[in-house]
Jmol script that loads the backbone (N, CA, C; Angstrom):
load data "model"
ATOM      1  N   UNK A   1    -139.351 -16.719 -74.945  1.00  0.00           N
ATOM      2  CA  UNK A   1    -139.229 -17.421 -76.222  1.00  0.00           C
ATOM      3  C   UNK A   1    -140.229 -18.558 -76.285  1.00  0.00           C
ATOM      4  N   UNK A   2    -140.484 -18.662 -77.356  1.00  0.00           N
ATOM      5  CA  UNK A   2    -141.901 -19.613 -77.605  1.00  0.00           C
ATOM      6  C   UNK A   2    -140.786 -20.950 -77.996  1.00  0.00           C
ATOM      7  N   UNK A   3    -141.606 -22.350 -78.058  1.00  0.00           N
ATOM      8  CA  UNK A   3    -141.302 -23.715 -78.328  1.00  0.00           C
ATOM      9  C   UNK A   3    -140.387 -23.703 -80.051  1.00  0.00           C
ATOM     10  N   UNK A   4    -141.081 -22.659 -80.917  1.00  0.00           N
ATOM     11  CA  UNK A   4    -140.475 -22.768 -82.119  1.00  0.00           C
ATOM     12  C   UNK A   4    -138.947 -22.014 -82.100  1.00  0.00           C
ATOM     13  N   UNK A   5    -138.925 -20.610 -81.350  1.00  0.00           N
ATOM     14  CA  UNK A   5    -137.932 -20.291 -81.636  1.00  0.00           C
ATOM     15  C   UNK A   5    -136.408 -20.877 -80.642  1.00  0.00           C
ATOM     16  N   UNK A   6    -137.355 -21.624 -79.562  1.00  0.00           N
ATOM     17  CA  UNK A   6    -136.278 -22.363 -78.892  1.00  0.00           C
ATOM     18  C   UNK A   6    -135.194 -23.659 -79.971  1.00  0.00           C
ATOM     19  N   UNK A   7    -136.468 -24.416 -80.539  1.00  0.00           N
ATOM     20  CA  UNK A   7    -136.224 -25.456 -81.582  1.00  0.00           C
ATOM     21  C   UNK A   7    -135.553 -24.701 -83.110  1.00  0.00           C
ATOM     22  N   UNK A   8    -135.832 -22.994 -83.503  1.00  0.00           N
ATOM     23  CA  UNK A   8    -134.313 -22.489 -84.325  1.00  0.00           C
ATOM     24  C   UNK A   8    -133.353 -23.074 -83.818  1.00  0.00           C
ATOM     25  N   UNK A   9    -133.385 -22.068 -82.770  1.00  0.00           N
ATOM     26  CA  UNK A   9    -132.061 -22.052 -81.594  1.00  0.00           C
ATOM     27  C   UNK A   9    -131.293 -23.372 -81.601  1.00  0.00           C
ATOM     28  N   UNK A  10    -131.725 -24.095 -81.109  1.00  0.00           N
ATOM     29  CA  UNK A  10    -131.258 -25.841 -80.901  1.00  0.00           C
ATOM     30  C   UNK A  10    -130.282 -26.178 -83.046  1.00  0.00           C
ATOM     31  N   UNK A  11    -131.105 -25.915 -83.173  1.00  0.00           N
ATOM     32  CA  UNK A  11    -131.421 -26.738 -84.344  1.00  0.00           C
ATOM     33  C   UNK A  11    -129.964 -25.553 -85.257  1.00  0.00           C
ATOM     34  N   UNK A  12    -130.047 -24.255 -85.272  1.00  0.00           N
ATOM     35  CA  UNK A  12    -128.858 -23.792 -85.524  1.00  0.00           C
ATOM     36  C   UNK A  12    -127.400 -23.736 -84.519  1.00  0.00           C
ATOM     37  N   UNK A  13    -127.369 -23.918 -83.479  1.00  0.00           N
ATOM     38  CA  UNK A  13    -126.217 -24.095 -82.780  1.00  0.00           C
ATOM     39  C   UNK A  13    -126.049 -25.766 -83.440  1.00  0.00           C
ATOM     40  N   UNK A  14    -126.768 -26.789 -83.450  1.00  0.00           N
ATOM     41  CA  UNK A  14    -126.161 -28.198 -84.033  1.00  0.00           C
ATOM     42  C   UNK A  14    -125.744 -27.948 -85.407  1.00  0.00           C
ATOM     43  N   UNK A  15    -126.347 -27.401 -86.071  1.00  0.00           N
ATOM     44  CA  UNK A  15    -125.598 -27.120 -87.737  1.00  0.00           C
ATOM     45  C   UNK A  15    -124.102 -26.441 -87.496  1.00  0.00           C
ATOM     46  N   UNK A  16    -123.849 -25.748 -86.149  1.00  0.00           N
ATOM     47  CA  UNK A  16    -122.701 -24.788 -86.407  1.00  0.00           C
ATOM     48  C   UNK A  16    -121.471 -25.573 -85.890  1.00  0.00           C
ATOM     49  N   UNK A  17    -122.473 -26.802 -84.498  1.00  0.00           N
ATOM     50  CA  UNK A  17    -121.427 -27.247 -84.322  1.00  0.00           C
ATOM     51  C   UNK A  17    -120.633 -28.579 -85.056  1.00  0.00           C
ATOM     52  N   UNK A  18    -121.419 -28.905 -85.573  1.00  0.00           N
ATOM     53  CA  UNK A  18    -121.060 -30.226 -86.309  1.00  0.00           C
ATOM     54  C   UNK A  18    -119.758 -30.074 -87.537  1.00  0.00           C
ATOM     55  N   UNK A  19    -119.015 -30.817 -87.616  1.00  0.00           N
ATOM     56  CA  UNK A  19    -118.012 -30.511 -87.936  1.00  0.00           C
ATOM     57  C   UNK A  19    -118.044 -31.114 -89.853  1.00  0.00           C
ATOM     58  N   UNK A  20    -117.428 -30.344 -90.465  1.00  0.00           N
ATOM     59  CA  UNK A  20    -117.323 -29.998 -91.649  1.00  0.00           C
ATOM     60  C   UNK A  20    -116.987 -31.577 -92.671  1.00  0.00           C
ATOM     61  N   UNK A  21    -118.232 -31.636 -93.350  1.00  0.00           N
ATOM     62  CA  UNK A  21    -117.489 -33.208 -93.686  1.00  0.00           C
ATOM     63  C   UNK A  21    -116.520 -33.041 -95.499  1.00  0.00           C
ATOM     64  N   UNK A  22    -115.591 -33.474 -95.805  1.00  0.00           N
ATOM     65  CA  UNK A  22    -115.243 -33.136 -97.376  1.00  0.00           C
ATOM     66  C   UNK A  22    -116.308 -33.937 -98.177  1.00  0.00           C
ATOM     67  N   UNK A  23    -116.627 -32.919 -99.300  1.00  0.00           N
ATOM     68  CA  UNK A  23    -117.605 -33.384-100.412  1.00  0.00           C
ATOM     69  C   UNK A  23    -116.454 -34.380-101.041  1.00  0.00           C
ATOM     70  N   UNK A  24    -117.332 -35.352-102.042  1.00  0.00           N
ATOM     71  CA  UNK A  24    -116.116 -35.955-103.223  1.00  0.00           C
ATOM     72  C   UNK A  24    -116.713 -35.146-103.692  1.00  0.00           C
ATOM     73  N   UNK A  25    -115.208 -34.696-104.981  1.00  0.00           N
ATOM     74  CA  UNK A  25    -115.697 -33.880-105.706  1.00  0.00           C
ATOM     75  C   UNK A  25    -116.824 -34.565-107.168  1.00  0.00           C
ATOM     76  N   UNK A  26    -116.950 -33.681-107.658  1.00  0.00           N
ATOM     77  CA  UNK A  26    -118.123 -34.260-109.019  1.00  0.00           C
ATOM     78  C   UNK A  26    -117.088 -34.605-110.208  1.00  0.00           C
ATOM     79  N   UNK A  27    -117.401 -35.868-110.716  1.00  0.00           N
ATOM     80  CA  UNK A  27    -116.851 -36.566-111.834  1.00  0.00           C
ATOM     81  C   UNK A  27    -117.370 -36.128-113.178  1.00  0.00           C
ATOM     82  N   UNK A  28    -116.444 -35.585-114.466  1.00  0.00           N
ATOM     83  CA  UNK A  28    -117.299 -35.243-115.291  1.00  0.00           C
ATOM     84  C   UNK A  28    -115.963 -35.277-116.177  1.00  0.00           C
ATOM     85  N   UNK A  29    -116.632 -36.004-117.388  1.00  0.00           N
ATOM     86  CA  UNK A  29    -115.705 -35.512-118.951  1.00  0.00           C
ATOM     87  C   UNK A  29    -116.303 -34.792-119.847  1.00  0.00           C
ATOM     88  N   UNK A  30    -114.685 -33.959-120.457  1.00  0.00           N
ATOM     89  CA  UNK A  30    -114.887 -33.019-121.494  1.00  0.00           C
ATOM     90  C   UNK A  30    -114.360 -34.140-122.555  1.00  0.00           C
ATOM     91  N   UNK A  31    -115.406 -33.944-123.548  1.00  0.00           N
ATOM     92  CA  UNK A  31    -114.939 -34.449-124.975  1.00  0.00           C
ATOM     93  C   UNK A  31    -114.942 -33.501-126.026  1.00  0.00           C
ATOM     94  N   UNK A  32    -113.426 -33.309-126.690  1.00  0.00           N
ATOM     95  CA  UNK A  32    -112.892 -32.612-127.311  1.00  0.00           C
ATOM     96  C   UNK A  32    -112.742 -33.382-129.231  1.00  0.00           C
ATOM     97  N   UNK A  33    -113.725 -32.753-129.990  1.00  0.00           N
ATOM     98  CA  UNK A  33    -113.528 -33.688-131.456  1.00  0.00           C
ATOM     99  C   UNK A  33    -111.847 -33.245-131.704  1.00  0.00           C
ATOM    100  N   UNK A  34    -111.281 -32.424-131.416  1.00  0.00           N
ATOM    101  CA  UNK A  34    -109.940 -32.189-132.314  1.00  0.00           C
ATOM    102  C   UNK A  34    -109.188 -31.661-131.095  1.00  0.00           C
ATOM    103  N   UNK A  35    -107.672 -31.649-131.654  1.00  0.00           N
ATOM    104  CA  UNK A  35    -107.026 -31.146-130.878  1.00  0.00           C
ATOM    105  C   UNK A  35    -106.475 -30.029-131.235  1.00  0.00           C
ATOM    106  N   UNK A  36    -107.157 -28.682-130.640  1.00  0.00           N
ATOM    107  CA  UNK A  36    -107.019 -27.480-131.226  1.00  0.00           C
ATOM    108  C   UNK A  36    -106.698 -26.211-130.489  1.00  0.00           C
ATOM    109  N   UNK A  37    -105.952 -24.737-130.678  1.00  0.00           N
ATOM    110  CA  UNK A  37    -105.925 -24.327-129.661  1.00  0.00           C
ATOM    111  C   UNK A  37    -106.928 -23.581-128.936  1.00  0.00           C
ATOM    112  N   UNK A  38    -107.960 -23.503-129.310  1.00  0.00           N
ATOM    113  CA  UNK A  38    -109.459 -23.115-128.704  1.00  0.00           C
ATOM    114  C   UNK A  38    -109.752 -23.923-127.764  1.00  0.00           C
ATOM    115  N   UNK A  39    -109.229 -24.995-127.369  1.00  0.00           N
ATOM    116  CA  UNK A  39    -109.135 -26.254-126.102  1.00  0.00           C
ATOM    117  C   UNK A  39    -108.250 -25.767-124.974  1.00  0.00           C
ATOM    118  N   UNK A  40    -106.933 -24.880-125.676  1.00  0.00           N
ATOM    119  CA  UNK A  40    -105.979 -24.629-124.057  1.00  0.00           C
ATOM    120  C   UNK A  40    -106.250 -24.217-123.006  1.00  0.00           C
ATOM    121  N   UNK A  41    -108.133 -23.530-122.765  1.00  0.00           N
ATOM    122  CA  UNK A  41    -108.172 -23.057-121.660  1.00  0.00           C
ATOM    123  C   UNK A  41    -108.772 -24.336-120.726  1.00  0.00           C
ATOM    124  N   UNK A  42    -109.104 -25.347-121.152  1.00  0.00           N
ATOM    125  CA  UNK A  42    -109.698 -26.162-120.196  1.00  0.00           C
ATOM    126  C   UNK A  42    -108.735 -27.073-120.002  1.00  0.00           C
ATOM    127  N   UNK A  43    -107.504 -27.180-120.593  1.00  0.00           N
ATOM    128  CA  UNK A  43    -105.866 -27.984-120.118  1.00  0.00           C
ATOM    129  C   UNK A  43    -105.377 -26.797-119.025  1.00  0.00           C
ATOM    130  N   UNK A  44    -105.663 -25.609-119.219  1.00  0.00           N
ATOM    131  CA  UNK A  44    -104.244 -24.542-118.636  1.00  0.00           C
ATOM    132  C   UNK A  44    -105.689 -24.638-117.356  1.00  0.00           C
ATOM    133  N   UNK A  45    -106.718 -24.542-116.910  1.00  0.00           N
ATOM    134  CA  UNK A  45    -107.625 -25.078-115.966  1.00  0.00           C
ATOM    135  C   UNK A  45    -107.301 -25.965-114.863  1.00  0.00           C
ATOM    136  N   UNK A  46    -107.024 -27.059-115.729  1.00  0.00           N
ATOM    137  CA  UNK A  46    -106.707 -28.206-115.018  1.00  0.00           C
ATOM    138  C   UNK A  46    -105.490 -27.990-114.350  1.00  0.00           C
ATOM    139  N   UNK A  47    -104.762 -28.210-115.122  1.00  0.00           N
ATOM    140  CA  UNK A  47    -103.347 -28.061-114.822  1.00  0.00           C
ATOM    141  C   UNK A  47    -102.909 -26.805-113.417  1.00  0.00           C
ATOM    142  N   UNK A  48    -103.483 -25.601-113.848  1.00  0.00           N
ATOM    143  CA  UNK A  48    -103.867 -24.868-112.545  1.00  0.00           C
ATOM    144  C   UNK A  48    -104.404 -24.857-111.414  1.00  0.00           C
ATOM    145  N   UNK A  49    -105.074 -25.981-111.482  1.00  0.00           N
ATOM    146  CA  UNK A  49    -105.919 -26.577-110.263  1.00  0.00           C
ATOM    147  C   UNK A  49    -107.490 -26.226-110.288  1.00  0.00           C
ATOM    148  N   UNK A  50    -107.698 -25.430-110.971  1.00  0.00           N
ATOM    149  CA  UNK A  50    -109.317 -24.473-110.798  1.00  0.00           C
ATOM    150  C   UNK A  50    -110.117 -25.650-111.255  1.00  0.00           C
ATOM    151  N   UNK A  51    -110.569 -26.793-111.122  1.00  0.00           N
ATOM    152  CA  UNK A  51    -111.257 -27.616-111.033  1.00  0.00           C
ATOM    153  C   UNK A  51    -111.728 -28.249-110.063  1.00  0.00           C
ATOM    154  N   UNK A  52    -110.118 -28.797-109.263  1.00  0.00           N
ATOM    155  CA  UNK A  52    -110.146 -29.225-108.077  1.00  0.00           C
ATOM    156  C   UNK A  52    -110.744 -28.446-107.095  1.00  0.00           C
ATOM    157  N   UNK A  53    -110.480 -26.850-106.901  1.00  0.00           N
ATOM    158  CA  UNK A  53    -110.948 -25.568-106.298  1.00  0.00           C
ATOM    159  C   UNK A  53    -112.270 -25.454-106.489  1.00  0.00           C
ATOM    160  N   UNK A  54    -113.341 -25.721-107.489  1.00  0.00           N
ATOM    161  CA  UNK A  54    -114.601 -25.430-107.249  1.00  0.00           C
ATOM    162  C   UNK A  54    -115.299 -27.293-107.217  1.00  0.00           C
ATOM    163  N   UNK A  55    -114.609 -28.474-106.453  1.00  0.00           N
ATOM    164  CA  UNK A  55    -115.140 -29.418-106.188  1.00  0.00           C
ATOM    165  C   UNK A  55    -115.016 -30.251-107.588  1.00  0.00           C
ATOM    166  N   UNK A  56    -114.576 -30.722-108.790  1.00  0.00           N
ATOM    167  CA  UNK A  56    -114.480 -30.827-109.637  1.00  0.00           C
ATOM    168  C   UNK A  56    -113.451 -32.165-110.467  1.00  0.00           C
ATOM    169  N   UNK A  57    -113.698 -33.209-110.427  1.00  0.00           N
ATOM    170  CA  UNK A  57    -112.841 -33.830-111.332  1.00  0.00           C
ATOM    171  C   UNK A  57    -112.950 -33.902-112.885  1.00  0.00           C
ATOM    172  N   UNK A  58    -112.221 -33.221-113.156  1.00  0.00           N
ATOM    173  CA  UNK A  58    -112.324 -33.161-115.002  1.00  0.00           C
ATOM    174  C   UNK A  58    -111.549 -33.662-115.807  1.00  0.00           C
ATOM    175  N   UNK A  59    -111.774 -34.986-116.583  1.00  0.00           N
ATOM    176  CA  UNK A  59    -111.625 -35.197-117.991  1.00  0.00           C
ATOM    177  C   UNK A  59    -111.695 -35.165-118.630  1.00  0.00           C
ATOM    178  N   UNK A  60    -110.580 -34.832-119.120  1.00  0.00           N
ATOM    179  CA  UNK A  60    -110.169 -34.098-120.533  1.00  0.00           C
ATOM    180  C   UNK A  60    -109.898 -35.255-122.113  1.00  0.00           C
ATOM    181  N   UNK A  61    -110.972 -35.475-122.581  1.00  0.00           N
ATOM    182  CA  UNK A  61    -111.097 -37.381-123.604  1.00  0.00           C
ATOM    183  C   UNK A  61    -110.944 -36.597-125.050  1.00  0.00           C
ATOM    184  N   UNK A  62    -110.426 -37.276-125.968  1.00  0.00           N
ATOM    185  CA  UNK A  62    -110.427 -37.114-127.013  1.00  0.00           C
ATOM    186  C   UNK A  62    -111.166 -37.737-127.895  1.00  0.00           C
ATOM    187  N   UNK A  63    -112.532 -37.155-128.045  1.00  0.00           N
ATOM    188  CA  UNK A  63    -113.741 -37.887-128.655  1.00  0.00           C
ATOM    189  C   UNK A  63    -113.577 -38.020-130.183  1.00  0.00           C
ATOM    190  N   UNK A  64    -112.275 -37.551-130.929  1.00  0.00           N
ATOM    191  CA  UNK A  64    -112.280 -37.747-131.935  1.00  0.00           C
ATOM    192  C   UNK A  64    -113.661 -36.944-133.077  1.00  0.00           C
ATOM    193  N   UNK A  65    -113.203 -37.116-134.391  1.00  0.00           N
ATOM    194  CA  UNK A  65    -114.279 -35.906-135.024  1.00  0.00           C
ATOM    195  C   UNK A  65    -115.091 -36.802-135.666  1.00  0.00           C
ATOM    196  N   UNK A  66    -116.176 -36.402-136.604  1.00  0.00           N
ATOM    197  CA  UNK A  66    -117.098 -37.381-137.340  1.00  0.00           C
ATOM    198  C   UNK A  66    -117.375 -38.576-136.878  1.00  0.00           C
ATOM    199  N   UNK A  67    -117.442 -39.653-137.937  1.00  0.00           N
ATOM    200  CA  UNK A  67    -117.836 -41.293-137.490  1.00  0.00           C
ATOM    201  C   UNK A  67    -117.818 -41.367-136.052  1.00  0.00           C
ATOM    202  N   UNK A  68    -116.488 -41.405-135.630  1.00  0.00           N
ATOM    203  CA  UNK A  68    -115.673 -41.936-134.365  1.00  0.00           C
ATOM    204  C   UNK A  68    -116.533 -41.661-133.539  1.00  0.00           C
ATOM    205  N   UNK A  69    -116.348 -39.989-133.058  1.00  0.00           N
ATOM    206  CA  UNK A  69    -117.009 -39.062-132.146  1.00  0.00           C
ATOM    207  C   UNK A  69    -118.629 -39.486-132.090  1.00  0.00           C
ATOM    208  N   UNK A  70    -119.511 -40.021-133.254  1.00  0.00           N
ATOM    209  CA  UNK A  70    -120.630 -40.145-132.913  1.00  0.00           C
ATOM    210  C   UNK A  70    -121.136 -41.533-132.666  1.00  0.00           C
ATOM    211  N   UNK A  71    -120.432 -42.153-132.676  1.00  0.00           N
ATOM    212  CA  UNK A  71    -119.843 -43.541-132.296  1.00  0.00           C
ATOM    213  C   UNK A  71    -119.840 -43.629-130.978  1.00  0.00           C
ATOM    214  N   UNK A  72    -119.114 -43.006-130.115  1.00  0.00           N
ATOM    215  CA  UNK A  72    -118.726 -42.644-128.691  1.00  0.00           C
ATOM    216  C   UNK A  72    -119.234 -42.634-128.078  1.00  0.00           C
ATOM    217  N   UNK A  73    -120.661 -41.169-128.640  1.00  0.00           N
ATOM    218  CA  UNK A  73    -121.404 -40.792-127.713  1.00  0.00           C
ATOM    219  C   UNK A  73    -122.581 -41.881-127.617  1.00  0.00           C
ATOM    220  N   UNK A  74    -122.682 -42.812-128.913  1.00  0.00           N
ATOM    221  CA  UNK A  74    -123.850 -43.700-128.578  1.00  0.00           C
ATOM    222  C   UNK A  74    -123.450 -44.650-127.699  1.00  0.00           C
ATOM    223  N   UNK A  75    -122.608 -45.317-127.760  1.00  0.00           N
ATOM    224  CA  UNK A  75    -122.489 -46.281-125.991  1.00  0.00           C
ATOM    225  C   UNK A  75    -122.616 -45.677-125.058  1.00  0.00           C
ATOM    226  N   UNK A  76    -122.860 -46.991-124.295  1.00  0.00           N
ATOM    227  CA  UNK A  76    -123.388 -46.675-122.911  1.00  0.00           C
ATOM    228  C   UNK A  76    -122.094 -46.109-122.405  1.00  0.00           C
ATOM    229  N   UNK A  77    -121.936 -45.625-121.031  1.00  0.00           N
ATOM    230  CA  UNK A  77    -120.921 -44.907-120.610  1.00  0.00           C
ATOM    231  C   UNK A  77    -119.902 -46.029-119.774  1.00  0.00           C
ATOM    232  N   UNK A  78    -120.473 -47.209-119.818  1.00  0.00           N
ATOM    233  CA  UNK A  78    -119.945 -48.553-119.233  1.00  0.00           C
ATOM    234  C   UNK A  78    -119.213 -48.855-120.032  1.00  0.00           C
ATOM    235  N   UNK A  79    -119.481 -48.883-121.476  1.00  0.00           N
ATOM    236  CA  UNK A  79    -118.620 -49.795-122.764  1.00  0.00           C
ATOM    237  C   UNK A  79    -117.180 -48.514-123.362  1.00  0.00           C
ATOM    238  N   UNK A  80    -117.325 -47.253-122.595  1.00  0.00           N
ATOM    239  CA  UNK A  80    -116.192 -46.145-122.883  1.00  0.00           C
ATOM    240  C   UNK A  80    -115.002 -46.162-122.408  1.00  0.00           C
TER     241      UNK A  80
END
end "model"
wireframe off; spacefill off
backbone 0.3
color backbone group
């Protein structure tokens, strides 16, 4: 074995042995203008866990429709 494939070698046995660290999961909101039932699949989601399962924190905000809603999205995400 040559110098490189020794340094695979090395270099994949330390990836295998090192032990598994938990990701945080990713922070993210859904903004919903209305409350409608074309929305129940991303409540019946949550509520099921399939968020948490692919790394996932999801909020679920009620951005309200017209004025409000475009109101919302112009602040900063500090002033929300």
């Amino acid at each position: 074995m040559d110098r490189s494939h020794v340094a695979l070698a090395t270099l994949a046995l330390m990836l295998a042995a090192a032990p598994a660290r938990a990701q945080q999961p990713i922070e993210m909101k859904v903004g919903l203008a209305a409350l409608v039932n074309t929305a129940l699949p991303l409540h019946l989601a949550e509520a099921g866990g399939f968020y948490a399962k692919q790394g996932l924190k999801v909020t679920i905000v009620d951005a309200g429709g017209g004025t409000r809603g475009g109101r919302a999205r112009l602040r900063p995400a500090s002033c929300r």
